[in-house]
N, C-alpha and C positions, 0 to 999 in steps of 0.2 A: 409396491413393485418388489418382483425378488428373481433375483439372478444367482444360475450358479457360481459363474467366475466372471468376473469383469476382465474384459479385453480393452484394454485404454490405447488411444491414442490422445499423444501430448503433442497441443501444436503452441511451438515455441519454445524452447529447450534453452535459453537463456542464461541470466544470472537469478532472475527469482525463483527458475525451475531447481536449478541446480543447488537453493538451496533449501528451498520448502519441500518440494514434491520427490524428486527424487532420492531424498532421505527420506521423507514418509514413508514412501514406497516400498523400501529397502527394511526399514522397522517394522513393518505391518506384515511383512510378505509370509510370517511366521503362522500369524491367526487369521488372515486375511488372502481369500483366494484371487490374486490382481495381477496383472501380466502386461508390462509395457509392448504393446504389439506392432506400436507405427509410432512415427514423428514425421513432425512438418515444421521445416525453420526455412531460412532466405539460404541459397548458395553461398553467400560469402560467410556463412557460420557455419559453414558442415564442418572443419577439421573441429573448433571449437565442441561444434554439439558431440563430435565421438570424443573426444578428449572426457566432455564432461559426462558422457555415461560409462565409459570406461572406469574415470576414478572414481562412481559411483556402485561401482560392482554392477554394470549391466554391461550386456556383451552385444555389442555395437552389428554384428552379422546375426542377430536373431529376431532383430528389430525391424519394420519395413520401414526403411527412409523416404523421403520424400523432400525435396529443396524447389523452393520458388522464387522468380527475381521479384514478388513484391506483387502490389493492388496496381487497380489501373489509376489512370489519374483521379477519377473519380472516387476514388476510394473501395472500389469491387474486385473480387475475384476476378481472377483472368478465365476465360472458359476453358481452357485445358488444366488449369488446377482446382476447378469446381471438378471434371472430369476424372481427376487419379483419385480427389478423397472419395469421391463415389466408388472407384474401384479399389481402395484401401479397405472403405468401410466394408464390403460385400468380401472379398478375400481375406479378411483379419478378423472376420465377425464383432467389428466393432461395438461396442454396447455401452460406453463411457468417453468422453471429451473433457481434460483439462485446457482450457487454450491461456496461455503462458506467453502471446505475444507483447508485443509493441501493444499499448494502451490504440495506438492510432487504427490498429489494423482488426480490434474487439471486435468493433460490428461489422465489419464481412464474415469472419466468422461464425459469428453467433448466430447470424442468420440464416447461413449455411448450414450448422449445427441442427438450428430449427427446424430446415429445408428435412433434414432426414428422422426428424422425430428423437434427434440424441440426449441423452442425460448429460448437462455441463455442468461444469466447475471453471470459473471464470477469474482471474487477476482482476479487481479492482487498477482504476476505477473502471465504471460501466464502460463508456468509450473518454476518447480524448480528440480534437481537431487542434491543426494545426492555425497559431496565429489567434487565438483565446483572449490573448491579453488584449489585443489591440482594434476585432473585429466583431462587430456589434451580431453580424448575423452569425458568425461561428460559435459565437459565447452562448448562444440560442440553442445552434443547432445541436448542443452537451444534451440539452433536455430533451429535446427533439428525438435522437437517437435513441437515448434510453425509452421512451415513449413505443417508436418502431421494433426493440428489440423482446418490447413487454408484448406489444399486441404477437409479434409470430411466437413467441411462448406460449399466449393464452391459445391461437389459434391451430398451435402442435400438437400433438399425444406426448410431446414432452415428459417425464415423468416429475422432472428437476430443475431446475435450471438456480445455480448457486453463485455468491458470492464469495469469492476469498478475502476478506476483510477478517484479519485476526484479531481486533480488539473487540470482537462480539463473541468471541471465541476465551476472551482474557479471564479468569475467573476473577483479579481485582477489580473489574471495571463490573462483572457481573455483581461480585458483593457491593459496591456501590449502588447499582441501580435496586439491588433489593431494600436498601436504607432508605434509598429516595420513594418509591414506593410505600413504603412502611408507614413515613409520615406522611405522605399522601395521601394514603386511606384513612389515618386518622382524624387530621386536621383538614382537609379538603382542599388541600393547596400544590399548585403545580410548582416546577423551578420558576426561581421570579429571576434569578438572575446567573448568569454563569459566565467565568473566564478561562478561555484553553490558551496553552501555547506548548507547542512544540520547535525544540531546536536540533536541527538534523544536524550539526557537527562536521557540514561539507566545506573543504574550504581547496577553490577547484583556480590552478592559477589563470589568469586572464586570455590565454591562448586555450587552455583546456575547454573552457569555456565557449570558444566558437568552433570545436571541433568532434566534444563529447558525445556519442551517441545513447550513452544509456542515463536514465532519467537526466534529457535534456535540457537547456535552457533556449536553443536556437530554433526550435519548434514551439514548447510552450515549457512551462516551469512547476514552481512547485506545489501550486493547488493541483495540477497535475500527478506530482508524485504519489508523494503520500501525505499530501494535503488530502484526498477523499476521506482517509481514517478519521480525522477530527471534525467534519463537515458530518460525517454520520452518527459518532458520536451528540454533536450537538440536535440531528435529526432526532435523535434518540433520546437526550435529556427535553426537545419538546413535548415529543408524543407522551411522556409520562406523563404531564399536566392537561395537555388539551387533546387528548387522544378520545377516544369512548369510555372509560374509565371515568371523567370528571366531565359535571355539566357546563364547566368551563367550555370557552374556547376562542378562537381565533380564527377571521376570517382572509388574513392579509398578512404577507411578510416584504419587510424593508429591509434592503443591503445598502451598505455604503460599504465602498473597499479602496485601500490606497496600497500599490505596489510599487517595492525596492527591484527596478530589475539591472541588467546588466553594466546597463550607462551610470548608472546611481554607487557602482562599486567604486567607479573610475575617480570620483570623491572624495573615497572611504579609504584606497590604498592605490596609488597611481605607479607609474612604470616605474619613477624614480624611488620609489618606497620599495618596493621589490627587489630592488636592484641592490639597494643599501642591507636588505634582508637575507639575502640569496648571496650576492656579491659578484665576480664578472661572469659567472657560469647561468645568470638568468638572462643576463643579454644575449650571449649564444644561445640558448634556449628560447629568447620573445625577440621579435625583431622589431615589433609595431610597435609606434609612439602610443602618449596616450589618448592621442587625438585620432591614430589613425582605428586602434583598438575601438574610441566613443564610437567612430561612422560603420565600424563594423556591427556593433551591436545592435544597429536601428532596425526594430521590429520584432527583439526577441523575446523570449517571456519572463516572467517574474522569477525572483528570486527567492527575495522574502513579503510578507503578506500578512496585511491589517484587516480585520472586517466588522462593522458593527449590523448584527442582525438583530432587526427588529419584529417584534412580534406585535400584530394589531388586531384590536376587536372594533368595528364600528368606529374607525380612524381615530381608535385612541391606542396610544402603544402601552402594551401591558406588561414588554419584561424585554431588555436589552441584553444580547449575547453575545462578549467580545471571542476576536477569535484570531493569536497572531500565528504564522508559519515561519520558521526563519529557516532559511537552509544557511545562511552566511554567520556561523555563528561557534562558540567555542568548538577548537578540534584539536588531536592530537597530533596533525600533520605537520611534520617537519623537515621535510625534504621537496625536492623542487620537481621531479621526475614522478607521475602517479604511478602507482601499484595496479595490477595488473586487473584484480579485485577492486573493483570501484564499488562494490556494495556492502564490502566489509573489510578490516582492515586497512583502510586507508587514510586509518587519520580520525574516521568518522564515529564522533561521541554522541549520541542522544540524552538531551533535556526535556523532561517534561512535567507539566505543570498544569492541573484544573483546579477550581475553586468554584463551589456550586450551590447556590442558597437556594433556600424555601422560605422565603420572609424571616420572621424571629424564630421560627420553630429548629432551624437545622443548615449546616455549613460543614460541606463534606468536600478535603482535598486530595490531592491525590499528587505524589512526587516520586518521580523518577528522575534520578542525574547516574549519569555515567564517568567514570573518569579513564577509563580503556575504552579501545578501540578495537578490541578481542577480547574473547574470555579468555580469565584469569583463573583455575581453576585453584590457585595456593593462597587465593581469598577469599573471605564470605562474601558472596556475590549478592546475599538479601539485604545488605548495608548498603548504606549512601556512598556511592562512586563502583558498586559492584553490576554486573550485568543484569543481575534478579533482581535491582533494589526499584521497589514498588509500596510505596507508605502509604497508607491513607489513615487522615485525620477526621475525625466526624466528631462535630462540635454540636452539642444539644438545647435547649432551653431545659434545665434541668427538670424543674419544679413543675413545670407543664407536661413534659414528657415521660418524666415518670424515671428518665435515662441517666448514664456520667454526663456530665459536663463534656467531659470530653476523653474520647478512646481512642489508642491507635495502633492499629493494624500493620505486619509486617508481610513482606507475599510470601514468607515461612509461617504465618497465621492463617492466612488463605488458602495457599495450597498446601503444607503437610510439608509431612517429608521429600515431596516430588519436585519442592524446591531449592532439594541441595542434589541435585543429578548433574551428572558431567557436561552437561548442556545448560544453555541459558532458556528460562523460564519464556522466554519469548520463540524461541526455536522449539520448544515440544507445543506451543500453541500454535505454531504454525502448522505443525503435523495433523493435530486435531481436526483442523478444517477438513483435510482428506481424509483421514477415518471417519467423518460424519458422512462424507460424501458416497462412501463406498460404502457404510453400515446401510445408507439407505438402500443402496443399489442390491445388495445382499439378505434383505429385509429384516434384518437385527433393529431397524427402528423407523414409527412410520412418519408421516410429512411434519406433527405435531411437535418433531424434536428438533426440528432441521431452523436456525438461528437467521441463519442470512438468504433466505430467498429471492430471487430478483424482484417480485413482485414488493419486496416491505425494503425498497431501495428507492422507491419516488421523490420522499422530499428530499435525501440525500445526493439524487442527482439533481433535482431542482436547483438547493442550494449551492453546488460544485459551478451551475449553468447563470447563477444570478450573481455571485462573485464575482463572476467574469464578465458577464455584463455591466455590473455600477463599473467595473475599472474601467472598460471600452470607453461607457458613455460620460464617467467624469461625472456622474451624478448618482443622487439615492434612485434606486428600481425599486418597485413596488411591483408586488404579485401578489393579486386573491389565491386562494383557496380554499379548498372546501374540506368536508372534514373526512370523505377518501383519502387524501392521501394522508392525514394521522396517522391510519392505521399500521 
């Protein structure tokens, strides 16, 4: 495909837009012909969505706006907002779609999107329903959807249709998988075994919590959020081994999952805890005991998140993959009043942690800790507790391999000098995703470069759909497969 200028319309102007896309936008606009033409958000975010393209250096009266109160119950567009994007797309000469919404509201979109043949760029995860944790048929219907939003892809002139998942975009996570690889082609051996854990650093006080509207817990939680990131990650360290690549494989995968949700905090730090932490200003601030806070929580979604996935060939399990989520877990917040910015600056530290064998041959980890909650730009940020710090360790069988014992990697090793820029090494990877998007659109590069397609997102939503099923059903799920969706 090649266009002369893309005319984008963003539906959802948010907190993720505000801070991926609309700084991409802004950075690119130099070598990159792209022109924010139209928005679509809810009514009760219009002064917000001008606020944020204002401080963004976009000028809010050259933009065509668009506000709607929402899907129907069903989860569909309403027909007279099916009706303006039609006459957006036709008067703006639309010829790009970032949708930036609520996870819940993806697939009306995208199917819409597809309705007119658009080139998209999509927020992870695929979709979200509400009520995941606790409802056997919604936990279903994750995979379901993505299933529905593949076939009206295949059956569009679509040119595109993309993922926004930045750690496929990560160049540490890419130098790892060329390691794993490496020894795979050598010794003929998939990952036998692997453990993820990330810790989001959110620590959101008991009443925020039944009230919060951005990455939720009163809807669904946090395999939600940005639990899809390490669910595809782990899709991804399978496919290495039992992909087409090796005569290996696997016809079967088992989940077991146990979630921490809202009632399980009440535990962990109850009203009288807070109160002693905070002091008389959290009682004016929480009125609800802790008992009345438990009955409030009944039916909300998870917090933090265990899972053991199995991998099966002819009901024998051939490689176990743990995988924890915490969102309730070290942070820098110490004040009782949230900040305004709930996606950054508020407290909020990331920890993260893989460990990924290949039998005796090879043991490659990878750490990230944070100790700010903003970037610091008066410290090395590629050190343990800066915002770039991304290690990885790869541990070798020497004498077989031919390799060190062991080497390790700094993300000033991986990326050069591009990882001492006044930004954090994770916000110019977020920009990446949209100069991929638009080099396609532009034809600077063709489909064979493009990372995250919605089509090589199957077993990723599979497994997002099968978490939430063992936890509904309080037991191991088991799902065949075939060697489609490997690919």
């Amino acid at each position: 495909m090649r266009v002369e200028r893309i005319n984008l319309l963003i539906i959802g102007v948010g907190p993720n837009a505000d801070k991926t896309y609309l700084p991409a936008i802004q950075s690119l606009q130099n070598k990159t012909p792209v022109t924010v033409q139209a928005i679509v958000d809810i009514t009760e975010a219009q002064s917000d969505v001008i606020n944020r393209l204002k401080n963004k250096g976009f000028d809010p009266s050259s933009i065509r706006q668009y506000y709607t109160n929402g899907l129907t119950a069903s989860g569909k567009l309403l027909a007279k907002d099916v009706s303006e994007l039609d006459k957006i797309v036709a008067e703006r000469s639309i010829n790009a779609v970032i949708i930036s919404t609520e996870p819940l509201s993806h697939k009306a979109y995208a199917l819409w999107a597809m309705s007119k043949n658009l080139p998209v760029l999509m927020d992870k995860p695929v979709t979200a329903r509400k009520n995941t944790a606790h409802s056997l048929s919604a936990a279903r219907g994750i995979y379901k959807d993505y299933l529905e939003i593949l076939e009206a892809y295949e059956r569009s002139s679509s040119p595109v249709f993309s993922m926004a998942v930045q750690r496929r975009y990560h160049p540490g996570f890419e130098f790892v998988f060329e390691k794993l690889i490496e020894v795979r082609d050598r010794f003929n051996i998939p990952v036998t075994a692997a453990q993820s854990l990330h810790a989001d650093g959110q620590w959101r006080m008991p009443s925020e919590i039944m009230t919060q509207g951005y990455h939720p817990y009163n809807i669904y939680g946090k395999v939600s959020h940005s639990g899809y990131h390490f669910l595809d990650i782990i899709a991804r360290l399978i496919k290495v081994g039992y992909g087409p690549a090796l005569e290996k494989n696997i016809d079967q995968l088992g989940v077991m999952t146990s979630f921490v949700e809202p009632q399980g905090l009440l535990n962990q730090l109850n009203q009288d805890d807070y109160a002693r932490i905070f002091g008389a200003a959290y009682n004016k601030a929480s009125k609800l005991s802790s008992s009345e806070l438990y009955d409030a929580y009944q039916g909300f979604g998870e917090v933090d998140v265990s899972s053991i996935i199995q991998l099966l060939h002819n009901n024998t399990i051939v490689g176990n993959f743990t995988l924890n989520l915490i969102h309730n877990s070290f942070s820098r917040r110490s004040w009782l009043q949230p900040g305004k910015d709930l996606y950054k600056g508020n407290g909020r530290v990331k920890h993260e942690y893989h460990s990924i064998y290949q039998g005796p041959f090879q043991n490659i980890q990878i750490h990230s800790y944070q100790k700010n909650d903003v970037y610091d730009a008066t410290i090395d940020n590629n050190k343990i507790g800066g915002s770039n710090h991304f290690d990885v360790y790869v541990f070798r069988n020497a004498d077989i391999t031919g390799s060190k014992p062991l080497e390790i990697f700094t993300m000033k090793d991986i990326m050069g000098q591009t990882a001492e820029l006044g930004i954090s090494a994770h916000d110019q990877i977020k920009y990446s995703m949209a100069e991929e998007f638009f080099d396609f659109l532009l034809g600077k590069i063709d489909k064979t470069r493009l990372v995250s397609e919605l089509d090589s997102h199957r077993l990723s939503a599979l497994l997002m759909s099968l978490v939430y099923q063992a936890h509904s059903a309080q037991r191991l799920i088991k799902h065949r497969v075939d060697s489609s969706i490997l690919l």
